[in-house]
VMD Tcl script that draws the C-alpha trace (Angstrom):
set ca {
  {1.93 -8.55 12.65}
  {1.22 -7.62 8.94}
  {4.33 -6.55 7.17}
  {2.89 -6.20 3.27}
  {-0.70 -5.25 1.55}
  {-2.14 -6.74 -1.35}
  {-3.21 -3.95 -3.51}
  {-5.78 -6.19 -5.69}
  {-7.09 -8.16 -2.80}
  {-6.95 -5.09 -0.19}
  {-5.61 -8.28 1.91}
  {-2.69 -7.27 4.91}
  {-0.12 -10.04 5.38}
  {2.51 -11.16 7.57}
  {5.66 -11.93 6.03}
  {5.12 -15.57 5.90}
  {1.98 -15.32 4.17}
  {3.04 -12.39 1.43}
  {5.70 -14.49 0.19}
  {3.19 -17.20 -0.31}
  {1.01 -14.74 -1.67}
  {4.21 -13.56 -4.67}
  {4.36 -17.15 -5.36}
  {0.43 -18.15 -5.34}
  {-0.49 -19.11 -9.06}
  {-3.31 -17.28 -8.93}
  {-2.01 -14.22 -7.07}
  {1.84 -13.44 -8.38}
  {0.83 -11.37 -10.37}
  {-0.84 -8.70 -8.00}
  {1.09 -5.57 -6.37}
  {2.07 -6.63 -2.84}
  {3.57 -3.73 -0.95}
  {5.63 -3.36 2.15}
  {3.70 -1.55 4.40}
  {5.12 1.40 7.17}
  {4.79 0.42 10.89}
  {2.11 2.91 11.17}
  {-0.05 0.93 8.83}
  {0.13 -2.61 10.24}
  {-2.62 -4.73 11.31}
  {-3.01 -8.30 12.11}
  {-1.99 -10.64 9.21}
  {-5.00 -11.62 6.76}
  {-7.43 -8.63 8.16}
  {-9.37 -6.95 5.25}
  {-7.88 -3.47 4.21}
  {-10.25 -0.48 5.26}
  {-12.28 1.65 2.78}
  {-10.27 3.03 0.60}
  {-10.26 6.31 2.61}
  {-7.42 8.10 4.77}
  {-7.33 7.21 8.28}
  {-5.82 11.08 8.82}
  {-8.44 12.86 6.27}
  {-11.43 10.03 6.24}
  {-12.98 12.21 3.19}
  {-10.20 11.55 0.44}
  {-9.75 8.49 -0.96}
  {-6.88 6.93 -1.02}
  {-4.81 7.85 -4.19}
  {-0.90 7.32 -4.15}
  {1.92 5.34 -2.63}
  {4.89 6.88 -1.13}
  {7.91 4.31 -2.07}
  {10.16 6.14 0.03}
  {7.81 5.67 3.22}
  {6.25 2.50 1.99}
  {2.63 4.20 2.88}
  {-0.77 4.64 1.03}
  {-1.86 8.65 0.26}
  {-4.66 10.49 -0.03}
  {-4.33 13.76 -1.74}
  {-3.53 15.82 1.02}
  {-0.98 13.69 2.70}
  {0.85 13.53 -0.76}
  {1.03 17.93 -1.02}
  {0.92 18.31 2.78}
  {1.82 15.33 5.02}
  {5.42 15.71 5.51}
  {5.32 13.37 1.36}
  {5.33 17.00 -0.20}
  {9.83 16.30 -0.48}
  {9.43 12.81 -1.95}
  {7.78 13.68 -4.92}
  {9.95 11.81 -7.17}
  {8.82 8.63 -4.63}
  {5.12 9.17 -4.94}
  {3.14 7.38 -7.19}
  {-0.49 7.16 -8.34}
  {-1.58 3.38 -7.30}
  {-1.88 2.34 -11.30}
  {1.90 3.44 -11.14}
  {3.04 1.96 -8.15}
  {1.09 -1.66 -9.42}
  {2.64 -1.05 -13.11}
  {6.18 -0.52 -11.28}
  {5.77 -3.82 -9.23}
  {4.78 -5.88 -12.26}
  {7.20 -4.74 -14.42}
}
mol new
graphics top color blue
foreach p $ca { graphics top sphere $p radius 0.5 }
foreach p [lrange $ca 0 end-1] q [lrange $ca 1 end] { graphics top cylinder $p $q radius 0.2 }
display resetview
């Protein structure tokens, strides 16, 4: 079961293959995220479009780091994220944060 997403590859991973991933050469440098149950697929499946699976018309925009989830718009104002708004991020922040 996939446990993290690769933000730059749009890559899910189990946890075996995410911590190779961190330590890859050519890939520690990427934003790997630990992903709610909700969002797990099979290790090393291709992320879908970046669209909502709740509201497939908005793009996927922000990550929750208190609920370790993806956002579109409307989950972030109205999909129970609206309290963590100190914990939601736009994805440029969220990769920045990792790196840094």
């Amino acid at each position: 079961e996939a446990v993290a997403t690769c933000l730059d590859c749009r890559v899910k991973f189990c946890d075996i293959h995410s911590n190779a991933h961190r330590r890859s050469k050519s890939s520690k440098s990427h934003n790997v995220v630990t992903m709610g149950k909700e969002a797990a697929l099979s290790c090393g499946t291709a992320m879908p479009a970046q669209h909502c699976s709740l509201h497939p018309s908005h793009q996927l925009t922000s990550y929750c780091l208190q609920c370790h989830e993806l956002l579109c718009k409307l989950c972030s104002e109205k999909g129970g994220h609206e309290k963590h708004k100190s914990s939601v991020l736009s994805l440029s922040e969220a990769s920045a944060q990792k790196r840094s």
